[in-house]
C-alpha positions as CSV (number, residue, x, y, z in Angstrom):
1,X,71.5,66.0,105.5
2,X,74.8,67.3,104.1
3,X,74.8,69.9,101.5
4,X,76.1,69.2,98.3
5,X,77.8,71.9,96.9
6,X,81.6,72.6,95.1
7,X,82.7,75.3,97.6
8,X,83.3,73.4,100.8
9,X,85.9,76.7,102.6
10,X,86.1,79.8,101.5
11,X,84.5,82.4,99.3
12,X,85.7,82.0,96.2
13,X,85.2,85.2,93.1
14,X,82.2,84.4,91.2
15,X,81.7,85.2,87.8
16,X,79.2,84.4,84.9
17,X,81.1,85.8,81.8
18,X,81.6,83.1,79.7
19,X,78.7,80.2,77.9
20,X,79.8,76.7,77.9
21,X,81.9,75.4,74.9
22,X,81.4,71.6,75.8
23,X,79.4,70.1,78.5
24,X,80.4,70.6,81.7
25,X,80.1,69.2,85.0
26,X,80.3,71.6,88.2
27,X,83.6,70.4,90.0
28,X,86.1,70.3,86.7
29,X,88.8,72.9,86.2
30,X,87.7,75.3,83.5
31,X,89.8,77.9,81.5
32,X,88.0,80.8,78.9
33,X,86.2,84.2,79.6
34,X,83.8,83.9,76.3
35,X,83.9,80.3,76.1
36,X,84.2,78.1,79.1
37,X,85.6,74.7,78.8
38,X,87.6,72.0,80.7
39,X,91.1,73.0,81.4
40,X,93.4,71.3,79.1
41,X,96.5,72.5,81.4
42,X,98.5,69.8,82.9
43,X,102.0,69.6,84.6
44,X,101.6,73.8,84.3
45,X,100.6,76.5,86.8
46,X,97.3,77.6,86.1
47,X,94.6,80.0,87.2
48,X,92.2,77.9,89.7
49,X,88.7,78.6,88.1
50,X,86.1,75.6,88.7
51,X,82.5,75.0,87.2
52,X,80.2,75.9,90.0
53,X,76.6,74.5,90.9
54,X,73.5,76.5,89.7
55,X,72.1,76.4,93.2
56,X,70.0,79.3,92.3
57,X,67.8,77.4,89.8
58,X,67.5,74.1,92.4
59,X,70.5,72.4,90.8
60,X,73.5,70.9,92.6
61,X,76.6,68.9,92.3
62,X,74.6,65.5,90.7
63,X,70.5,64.7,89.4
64,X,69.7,63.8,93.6
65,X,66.5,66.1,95.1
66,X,67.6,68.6,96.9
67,X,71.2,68.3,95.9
68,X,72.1,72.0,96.0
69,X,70.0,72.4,99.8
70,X,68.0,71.1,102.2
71,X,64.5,72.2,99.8
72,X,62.6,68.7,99.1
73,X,60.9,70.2,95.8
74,X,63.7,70.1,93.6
75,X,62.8,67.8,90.4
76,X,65.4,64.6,90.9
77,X,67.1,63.4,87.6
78,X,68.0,66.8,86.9
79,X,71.3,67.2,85.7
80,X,73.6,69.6,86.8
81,X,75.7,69.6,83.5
82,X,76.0,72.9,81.7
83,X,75.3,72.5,77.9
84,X,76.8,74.1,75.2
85,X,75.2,77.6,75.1
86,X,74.5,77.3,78.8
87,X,75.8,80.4,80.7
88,X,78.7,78.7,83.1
89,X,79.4,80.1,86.9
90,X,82.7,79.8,87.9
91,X,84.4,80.1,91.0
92,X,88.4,81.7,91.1
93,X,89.9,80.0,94.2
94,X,92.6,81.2,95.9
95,X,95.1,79.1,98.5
96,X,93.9,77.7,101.3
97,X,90.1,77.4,99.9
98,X,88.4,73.9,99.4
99,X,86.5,72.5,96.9
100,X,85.0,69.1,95.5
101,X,86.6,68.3,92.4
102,X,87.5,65.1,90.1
103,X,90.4,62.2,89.5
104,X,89.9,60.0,86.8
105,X,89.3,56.7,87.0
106,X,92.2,54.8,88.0
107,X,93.5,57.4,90.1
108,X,94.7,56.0,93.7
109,X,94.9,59.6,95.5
110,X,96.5,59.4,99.4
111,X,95.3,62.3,101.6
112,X,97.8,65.1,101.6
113,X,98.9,64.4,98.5
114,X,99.9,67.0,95.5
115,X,98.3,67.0,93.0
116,X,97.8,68.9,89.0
117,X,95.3,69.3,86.4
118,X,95.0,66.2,83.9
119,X,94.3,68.0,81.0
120,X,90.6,67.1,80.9
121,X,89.2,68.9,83.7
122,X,90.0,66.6,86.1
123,X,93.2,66.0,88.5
124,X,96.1,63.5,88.9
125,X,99.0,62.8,90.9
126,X,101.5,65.4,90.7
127,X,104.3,63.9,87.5
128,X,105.5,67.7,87.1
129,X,107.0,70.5,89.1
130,X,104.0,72.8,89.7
131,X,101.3,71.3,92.0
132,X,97.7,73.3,92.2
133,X,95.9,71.2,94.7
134,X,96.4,69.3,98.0
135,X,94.2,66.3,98.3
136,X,92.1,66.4,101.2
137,X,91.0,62.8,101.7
138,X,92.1,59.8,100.1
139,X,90.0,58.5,97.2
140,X,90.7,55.2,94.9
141,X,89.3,55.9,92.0
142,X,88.5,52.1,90.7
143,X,84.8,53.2,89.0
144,X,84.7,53.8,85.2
145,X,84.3,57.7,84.3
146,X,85.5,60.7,87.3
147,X,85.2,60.3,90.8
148,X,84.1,63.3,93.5
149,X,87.4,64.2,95.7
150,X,87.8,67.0,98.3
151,X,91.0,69.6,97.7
152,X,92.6,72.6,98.8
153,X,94.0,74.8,96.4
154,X,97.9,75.7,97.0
């Protein structure tokens, strides 16, 4: 059984600072230090901080038993979504680390290909001059709401 977690290569800085300003899913982009919220940067550089999983309380990437490890006793239908209030773990990747993060639907991503923050917490293909991720596998997005892709920050 795979684990299902956002880090997928390297060790990424942790930090719980900030409480969540909107609900947020581990795997967007997130930008704040008191208040956490999806990254509304788009075609610009920007600091590579993602929503991490709260493996520590049994929670992983989606509501599936044992989503966040191989334990069995984890309640399924839990959602990983932090609230607004909830205290938000975020990851600061650097290049060459790899994580899962989201398209939006209607995204047809090729692997290898650049890509940049959406402006909603999510990625698209690269319409500016400053990439921030590398798309690891190639993912057609076709299903309403985000879809799960693997990429390597740049």
């Amino acid at each position: 059984m795979a684990r299902r977690v956002i880090t997928l290569l390297g060790n990424p800085f942790v930090t719980e600072e900030g409480v969540a300003g909107e609900i947020i899913t581990p795997g967007y982009l997130v930008m704040g230090q008191a208040t956490i919220v999806k990254s509304t940067v788009d075609a610009l550089k920007a600091p590579m901080r993602v929503a991490l999983e709260r493996d520590e309380l049994g929670r992983g990437i989606d509501g599936t038993a044992g989503a966040a490890s191989l334990d069995t006793n984890i309640v399924a239908g839990e959602s990983p979504d932090y609230a607004v209030g909830d205290t938000v773990k975020v990851g600061a990747f650097s290049a060459g680390m790899r994580f899962y993060g989201f398209i939006a639907s209607g995204q047809n991503i090729t692997a290898d290909g650049l890509l940049e923050g959406a402006g909603d917490g999510t990625f698209e293909d690269l319409a500016g001059a400053e990439p921030l991720v590398r798309a690891v596998e190639s993912v057609n997005a076709t299903n309403p709401g985000d879809t799960r892709i693997r990429l390597e920050v740049i």
